[in-house]
Structure formats: structure tokens, C-alpha cells
N, CA, C and O of each residue as an XYZ file, in Angstrom:
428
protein
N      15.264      9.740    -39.617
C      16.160     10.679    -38.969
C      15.625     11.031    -37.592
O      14.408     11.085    -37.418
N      16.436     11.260    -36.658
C      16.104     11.649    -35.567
C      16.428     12.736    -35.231
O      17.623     13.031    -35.209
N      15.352     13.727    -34.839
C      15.631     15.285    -34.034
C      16.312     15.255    -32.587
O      16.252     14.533    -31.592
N      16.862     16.195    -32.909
C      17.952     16.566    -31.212
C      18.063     17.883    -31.151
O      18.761     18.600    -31.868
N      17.262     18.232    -30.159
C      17.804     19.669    -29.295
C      18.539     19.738    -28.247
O      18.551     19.002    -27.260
N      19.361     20.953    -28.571
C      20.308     20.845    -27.054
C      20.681     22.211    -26.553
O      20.457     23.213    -27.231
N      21.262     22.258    -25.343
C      21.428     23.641    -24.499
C      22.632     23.544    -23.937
O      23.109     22.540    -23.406
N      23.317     25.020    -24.106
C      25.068     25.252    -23.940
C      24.987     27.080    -23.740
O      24.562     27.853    -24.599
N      25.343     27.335    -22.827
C      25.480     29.045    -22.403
C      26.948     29.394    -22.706
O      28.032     29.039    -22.243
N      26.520     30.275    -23.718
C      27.714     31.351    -24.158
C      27.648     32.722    -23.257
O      26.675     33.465    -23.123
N      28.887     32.844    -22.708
C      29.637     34.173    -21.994
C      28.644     35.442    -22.601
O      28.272     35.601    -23.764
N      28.443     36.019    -21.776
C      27.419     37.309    -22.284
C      28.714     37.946    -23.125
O      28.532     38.037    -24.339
N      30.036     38.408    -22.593
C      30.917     39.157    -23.155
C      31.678     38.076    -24.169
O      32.867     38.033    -24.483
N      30.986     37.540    -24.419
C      31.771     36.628    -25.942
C      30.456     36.697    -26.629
O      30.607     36.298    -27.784
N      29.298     37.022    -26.402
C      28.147     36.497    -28.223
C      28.777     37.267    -28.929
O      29.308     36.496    -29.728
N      29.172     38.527    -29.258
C      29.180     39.034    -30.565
C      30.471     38.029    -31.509
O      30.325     37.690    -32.683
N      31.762     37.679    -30.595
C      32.373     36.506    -31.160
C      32.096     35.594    -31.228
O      32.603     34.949    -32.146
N      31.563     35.219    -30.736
C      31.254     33.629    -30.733
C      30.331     33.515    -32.523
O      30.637     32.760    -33.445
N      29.151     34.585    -32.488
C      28.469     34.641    -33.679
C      30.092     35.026    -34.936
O      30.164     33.923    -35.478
N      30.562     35.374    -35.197
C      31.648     36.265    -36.004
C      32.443     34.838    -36.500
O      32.880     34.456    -37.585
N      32.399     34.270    -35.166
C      33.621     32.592    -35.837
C      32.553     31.240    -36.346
O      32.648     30.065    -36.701
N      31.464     32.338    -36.099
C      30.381     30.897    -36.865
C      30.148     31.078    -38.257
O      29.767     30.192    -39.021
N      30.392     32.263    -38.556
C      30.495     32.733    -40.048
C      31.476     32.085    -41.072
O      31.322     31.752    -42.248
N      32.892     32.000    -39.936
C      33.960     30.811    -41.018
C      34.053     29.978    -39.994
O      34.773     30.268    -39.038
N      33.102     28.425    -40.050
C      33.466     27.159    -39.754
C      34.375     27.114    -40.401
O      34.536     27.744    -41.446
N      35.465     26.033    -39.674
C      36.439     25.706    -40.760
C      35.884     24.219    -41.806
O      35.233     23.182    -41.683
N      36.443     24.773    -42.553
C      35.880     23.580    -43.652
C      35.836     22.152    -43.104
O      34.971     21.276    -43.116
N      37.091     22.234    -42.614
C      37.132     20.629    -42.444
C      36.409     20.083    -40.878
O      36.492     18.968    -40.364
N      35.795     21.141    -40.448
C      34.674     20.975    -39.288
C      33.625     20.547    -39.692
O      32.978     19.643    -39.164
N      33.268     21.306    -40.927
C      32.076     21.332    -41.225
C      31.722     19.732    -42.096
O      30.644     19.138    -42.141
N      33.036     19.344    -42.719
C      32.603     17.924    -43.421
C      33.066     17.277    -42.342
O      32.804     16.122    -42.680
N      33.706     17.169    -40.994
C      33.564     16.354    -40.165
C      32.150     15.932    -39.418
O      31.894     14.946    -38.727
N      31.357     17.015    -39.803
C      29.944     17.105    -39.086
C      29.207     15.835    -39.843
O      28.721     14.762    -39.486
N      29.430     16.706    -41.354
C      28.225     15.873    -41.741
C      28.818     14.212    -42.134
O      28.080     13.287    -42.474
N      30.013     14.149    -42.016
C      30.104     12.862    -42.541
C      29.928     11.836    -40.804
O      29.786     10.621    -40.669
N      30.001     12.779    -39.871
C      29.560     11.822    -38.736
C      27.818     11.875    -38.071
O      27.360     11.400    -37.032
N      27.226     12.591    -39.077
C      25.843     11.860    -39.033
C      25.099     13.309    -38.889
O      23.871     13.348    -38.971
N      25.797     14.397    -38.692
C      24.642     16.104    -38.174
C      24.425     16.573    -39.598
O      25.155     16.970    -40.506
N      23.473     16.424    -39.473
C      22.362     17.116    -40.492
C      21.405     18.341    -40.048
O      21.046     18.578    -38.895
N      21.067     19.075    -41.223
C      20.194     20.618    -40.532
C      20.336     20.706    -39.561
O      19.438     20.529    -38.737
N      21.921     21.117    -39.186
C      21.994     21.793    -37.542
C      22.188     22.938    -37.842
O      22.798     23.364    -38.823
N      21.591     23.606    -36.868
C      21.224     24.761    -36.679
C      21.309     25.116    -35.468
O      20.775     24.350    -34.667
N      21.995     26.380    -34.905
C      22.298     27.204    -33.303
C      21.419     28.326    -33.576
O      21.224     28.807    -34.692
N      20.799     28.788    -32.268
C      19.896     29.549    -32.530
C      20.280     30.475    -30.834
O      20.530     29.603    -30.002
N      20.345     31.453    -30.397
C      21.019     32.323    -29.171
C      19.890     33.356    -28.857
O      19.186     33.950    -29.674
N      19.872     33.447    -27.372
C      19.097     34.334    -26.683
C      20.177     35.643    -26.577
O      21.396     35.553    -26.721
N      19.425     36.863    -26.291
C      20.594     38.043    -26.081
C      21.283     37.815    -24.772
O      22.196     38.561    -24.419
N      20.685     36.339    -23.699
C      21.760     36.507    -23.015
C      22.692     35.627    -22.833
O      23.332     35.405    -21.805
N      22.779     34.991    -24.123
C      23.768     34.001    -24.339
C      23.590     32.469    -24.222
O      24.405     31.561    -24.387
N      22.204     32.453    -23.870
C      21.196     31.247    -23.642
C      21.028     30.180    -25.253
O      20.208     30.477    -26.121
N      22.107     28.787    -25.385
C      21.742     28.430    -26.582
C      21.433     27.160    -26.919
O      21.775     26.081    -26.435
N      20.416     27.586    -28.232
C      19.712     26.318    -28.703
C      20.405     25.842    -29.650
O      20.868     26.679    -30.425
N      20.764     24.148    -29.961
C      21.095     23.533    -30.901
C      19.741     22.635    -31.583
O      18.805     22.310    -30.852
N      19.753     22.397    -32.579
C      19.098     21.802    -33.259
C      19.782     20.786    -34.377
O      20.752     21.253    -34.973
N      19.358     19.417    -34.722
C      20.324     18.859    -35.878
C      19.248     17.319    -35.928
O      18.157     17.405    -35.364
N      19.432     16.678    -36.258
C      19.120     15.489    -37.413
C      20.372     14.806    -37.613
O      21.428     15.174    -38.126
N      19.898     13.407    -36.933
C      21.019     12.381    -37.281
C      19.879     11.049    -37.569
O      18.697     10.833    -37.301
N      20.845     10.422    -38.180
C      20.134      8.918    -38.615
C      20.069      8.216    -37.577
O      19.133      7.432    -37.426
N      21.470      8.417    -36.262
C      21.371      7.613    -34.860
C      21.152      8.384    -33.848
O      21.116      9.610    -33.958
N      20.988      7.777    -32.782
C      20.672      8.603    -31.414
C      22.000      9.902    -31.502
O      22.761      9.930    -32.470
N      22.080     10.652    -30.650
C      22.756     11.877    -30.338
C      24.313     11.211    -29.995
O      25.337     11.514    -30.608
N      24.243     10.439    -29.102
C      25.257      9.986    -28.548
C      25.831      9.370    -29.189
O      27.008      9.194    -28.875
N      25.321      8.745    -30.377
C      26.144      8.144    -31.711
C      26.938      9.155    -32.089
O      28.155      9.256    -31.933
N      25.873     10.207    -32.803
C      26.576     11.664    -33.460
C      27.826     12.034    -32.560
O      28.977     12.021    -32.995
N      27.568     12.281    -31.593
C      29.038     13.094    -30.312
C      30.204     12.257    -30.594
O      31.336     12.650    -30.875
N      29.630     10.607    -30.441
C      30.429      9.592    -30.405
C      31.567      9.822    -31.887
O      32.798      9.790    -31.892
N      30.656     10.041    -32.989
C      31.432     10.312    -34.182
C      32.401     11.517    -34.000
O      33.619     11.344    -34.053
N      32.017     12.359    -33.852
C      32.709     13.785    -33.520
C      33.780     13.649    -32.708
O      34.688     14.406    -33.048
N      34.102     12.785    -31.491
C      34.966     12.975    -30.705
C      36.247     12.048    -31.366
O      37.434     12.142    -31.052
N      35.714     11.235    -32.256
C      36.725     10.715    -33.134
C      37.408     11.392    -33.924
O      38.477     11.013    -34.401
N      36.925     12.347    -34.122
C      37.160     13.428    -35.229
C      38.357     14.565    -34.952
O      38.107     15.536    -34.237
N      40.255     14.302    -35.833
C      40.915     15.491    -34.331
C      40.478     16.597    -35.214
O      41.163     17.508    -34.749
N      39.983     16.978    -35.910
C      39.691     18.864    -36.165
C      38.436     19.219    -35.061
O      38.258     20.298    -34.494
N      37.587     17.917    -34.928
C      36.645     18.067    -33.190
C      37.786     18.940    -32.350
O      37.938     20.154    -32.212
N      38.512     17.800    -31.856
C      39.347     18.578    -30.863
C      40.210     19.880    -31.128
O      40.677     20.645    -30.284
N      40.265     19.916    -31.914
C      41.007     21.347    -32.147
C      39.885     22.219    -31.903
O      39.950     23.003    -30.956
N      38.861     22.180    -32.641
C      37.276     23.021    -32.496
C      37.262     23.598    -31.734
O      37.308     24.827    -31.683
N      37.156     22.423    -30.493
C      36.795     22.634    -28.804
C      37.840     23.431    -28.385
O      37.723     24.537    -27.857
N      38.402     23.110    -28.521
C      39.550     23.992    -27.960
C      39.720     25.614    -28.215
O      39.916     26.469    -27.352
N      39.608     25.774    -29.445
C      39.457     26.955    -29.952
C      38.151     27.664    -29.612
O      37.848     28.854    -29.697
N      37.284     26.316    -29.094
C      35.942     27.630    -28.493
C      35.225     27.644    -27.267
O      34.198     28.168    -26.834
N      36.534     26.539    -26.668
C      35.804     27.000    -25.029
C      35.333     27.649    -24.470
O      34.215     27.607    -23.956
N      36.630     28.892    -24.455
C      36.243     29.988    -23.591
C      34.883     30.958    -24.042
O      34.705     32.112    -23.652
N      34.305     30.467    -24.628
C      33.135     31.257    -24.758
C      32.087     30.848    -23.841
O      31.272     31.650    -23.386
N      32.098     29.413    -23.518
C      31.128     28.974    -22.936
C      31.151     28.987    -21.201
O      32.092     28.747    -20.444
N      30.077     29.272    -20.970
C      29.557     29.250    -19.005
C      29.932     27.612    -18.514
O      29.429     26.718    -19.195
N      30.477     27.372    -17.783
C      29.889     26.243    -16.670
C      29.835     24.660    -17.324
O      29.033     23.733    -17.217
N      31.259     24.876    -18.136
C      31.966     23.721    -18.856
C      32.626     22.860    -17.742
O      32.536     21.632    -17.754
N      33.535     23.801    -16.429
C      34.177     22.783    -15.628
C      34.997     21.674    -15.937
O      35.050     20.552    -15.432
N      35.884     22.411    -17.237
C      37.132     21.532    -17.422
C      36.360     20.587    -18.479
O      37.422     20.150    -18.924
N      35.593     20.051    -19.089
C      34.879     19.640    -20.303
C      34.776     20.654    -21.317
O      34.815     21.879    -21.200
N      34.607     19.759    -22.565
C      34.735     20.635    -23.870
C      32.980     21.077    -24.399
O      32.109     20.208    -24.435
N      32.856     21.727    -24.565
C      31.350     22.152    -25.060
C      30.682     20.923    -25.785
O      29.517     20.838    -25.393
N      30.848     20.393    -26.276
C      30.471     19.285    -27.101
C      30.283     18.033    -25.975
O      29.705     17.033    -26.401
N      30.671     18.026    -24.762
C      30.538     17.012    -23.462
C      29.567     17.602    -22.737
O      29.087     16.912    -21.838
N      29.047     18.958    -22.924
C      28.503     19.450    -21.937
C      26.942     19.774    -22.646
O      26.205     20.651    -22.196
N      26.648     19.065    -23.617
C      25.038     19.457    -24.301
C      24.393     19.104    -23.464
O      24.882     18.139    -22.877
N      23.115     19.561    -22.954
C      22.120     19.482    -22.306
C      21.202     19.023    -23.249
O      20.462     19.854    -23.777
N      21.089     17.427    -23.660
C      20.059     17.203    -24.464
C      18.644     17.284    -24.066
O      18.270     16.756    -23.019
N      17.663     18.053    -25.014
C      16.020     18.257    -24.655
C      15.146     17.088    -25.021
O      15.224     16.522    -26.111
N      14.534     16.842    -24.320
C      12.894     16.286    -25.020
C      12.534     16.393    -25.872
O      12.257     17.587    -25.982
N      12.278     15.859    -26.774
C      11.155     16.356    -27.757
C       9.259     15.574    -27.323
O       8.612     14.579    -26.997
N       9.237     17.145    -27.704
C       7.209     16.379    -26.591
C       6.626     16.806    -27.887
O       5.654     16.056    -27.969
N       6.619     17.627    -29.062
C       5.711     17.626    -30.007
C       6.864     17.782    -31.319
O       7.997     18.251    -31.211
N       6.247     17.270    -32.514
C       6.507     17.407    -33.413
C       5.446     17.322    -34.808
O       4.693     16.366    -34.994
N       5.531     18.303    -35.572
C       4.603     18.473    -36.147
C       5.251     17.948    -37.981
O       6.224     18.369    -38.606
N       4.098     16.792    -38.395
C       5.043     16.406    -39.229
C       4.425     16.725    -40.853
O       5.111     16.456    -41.839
């Protein structure tokens, strides 16, 4: 499996929603995830809206996205959660991950 971190800024005046609609993924998001390869993902948010993704796929990242964008409850997703996010510029949050490095891992 391969680790992937990534970075996406949520609207200071949207975290408390943005957290509230993560509580009900919609179902059929959530088996779109895992049947296109995201495993233990996990979002993790600074108080100023600063955010970390985390997840596990069997292929590179760009496989995973690649699966997802196939996916139309993806696009509905995005859509439904743009506006939360900073400095998208007409892209859907899911186009706009800032994938990280990984420099240590402790196994």
C-alpha cells in the first residue's frame, strides 16, 4: 500500500460545516472511495482551516483521483462541497490536492 498526504484550505467561515457534512458522507461516496482504491483516509484541520488528508491506496494517488473522477456521486460530492474551499479557481477540490512528500515513515 502506498501512503498519501495531501493539502486543501477550507473557508475559515465554513469549518464548523464543512466538519457537520463529514459526519453524514453519503453512503454511496463512501463505497465509491473504497472500491476505487482509498483506504484509512483520514482529514485532519487546523483552526484555521488549514487541511490534512491522509489515505492508503494499492496505486499511486493519481490512480486513486483517476478512479474517483469516474465515479458520478464524485461529481455530485464536489459540487456539493466546493464552496467551502479557498483558492480552487474554478476546479473541484479533489483537482486541487496538494500532494506531500513523504520523508519518514516509521514502520
Amino acid at each position: 500500500m502506498r501512503r498519501v498526504g495531501f493539502l486543501l484550505k477550507v473557508r475559515p467561515d465554513k469549518i464548523e460545516e464543512y466538519k457537520a457534512r463529514h459526519k453524514t458522507v453519503w453512503p454511496e461516496m463512501l463505497d465509491a472511495l473504497r472500491r476505487t482504491g482509498w483506504h484509512n483516509y483520514s482529514l485532519f484541520m487546523r483552526d484555521d482551516g488549514l487541511l490534512f488528508g491522509y489515505l492508503q491506496t494499492p496505486e499511486d494517488f493519481q490512480a486513486a483521483l483517476a478512479g474517483m473522477s469516474k465515479e458520478e456521486i464524485n461529481v455530485k460530492w464536489q459540487e456539493f462541497m466546493a464552496p467551502f474551499f479557498e483558492n480552487l479557481m474554478g476546479a473541484h477540490a479533489d483537482q486541487s490536492m496538494v500532494e506531500l512528500e513523504e520523508v519518514f515513515h516509521l514502520d
